[in-house]
N, C-alpha and C positions, 0 to 999 in steps of 0.2 A: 635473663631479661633481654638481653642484648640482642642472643639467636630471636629471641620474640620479634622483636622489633625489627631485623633484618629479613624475618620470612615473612613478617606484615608488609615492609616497603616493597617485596617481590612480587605477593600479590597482588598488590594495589597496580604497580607497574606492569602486570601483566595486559596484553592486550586483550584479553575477551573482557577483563574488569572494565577496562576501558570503552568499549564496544558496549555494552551493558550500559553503562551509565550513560553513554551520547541516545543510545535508546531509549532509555526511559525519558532523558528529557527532550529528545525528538517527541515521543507519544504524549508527553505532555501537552507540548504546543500542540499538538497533530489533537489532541480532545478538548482542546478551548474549542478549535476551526469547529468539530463536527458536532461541538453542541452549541455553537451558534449559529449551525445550519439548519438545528433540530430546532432550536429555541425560535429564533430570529424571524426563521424563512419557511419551514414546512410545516412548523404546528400553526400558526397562525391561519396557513392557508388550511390545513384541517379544519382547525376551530372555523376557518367560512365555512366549509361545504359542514360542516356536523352542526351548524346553527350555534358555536359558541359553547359547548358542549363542556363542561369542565368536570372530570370525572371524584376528584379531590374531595369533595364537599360530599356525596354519598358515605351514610353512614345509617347504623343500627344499633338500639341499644340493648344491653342485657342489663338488666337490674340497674347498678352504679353504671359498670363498662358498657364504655362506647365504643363500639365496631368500626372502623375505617377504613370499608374493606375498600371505599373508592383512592384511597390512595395507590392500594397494590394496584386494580385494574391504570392507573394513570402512568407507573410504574413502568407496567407489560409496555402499556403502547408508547410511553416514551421509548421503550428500550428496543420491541419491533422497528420504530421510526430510524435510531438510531442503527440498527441494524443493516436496516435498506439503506442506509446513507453510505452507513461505510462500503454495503456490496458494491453499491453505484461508484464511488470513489475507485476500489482497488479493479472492479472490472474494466474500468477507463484505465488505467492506468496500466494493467496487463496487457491492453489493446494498445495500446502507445509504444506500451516494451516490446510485442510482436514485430508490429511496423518497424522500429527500428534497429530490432536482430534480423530480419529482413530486409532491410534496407545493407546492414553492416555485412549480411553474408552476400550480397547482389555485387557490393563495391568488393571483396574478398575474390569474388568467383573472376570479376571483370581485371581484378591486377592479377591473378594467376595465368587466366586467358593470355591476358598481356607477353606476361611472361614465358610461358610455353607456346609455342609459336605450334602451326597445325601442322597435320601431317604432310598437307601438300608444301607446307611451305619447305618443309624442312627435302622432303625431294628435291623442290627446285634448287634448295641451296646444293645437295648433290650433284645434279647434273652442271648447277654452275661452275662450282667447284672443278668438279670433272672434264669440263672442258679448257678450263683456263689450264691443266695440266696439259 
């Protein structure tokens, strides 16, 4: 029991376990934000331009059973909405990360510059040199 409990405490300690869990509860928080962008902010202005449009409430019946198929369509297009959000979200944000690995390789290139002095200069310092001999 003891080896149990000493291979469970190495797991646990291990960093991808760790990594894993600050992940999940980042996406946590990261799925309130994008379903109160879904809820809050872009169905609402849907439901204007669709006249209020509530898909939920369509239904058909068989015998006793009731069909609700309008729930699945409500479903789809929450989940398309929620889809577009997140593309809009992560392509901003790859645009963000471009800009500044380009920015980080521009400052890179300009302290190397720096650093290795040019061709010409590196002559002059020869003939300077050269002459002070």
């Amino acid at each position: 029991m003891k080896a149990f409990i000493k291979e469970f405490k190495e797991f646990i300690s291990q960093g991808n376990v760790m990594s894993m869990a600050i992940g999940i509860i980042i996406g946590g928080a990261f799925t309130a934000i994008v379903t109160s962008v879904v809820d809050d902010i872009i169905g609402p202005v849907i439901g204007l331009i669709c006249g209020g449009l509530d898909f939920s409430k369509l239904s058909f019946g068989i015998g006793d059973a009731q069909i609700m198929f309008g729930n699945f369509i409500q479903a789809v297009i929450n989940f398309l909405i929620t889809a577009i959000v997140l593309f809009l979200i992560i392509k901003s944000f790859n645009k963000m990360k471009e800009k500044a690995d380009a920015l980080k390789k521009k400052k890179n290139e300009e302290e190397a510059a720096a650093e290795d002095p040019a061709e010409e200069i590196l002559l002059l310092r020869e003939i300077r040199d050269s002459l002070k001999k």
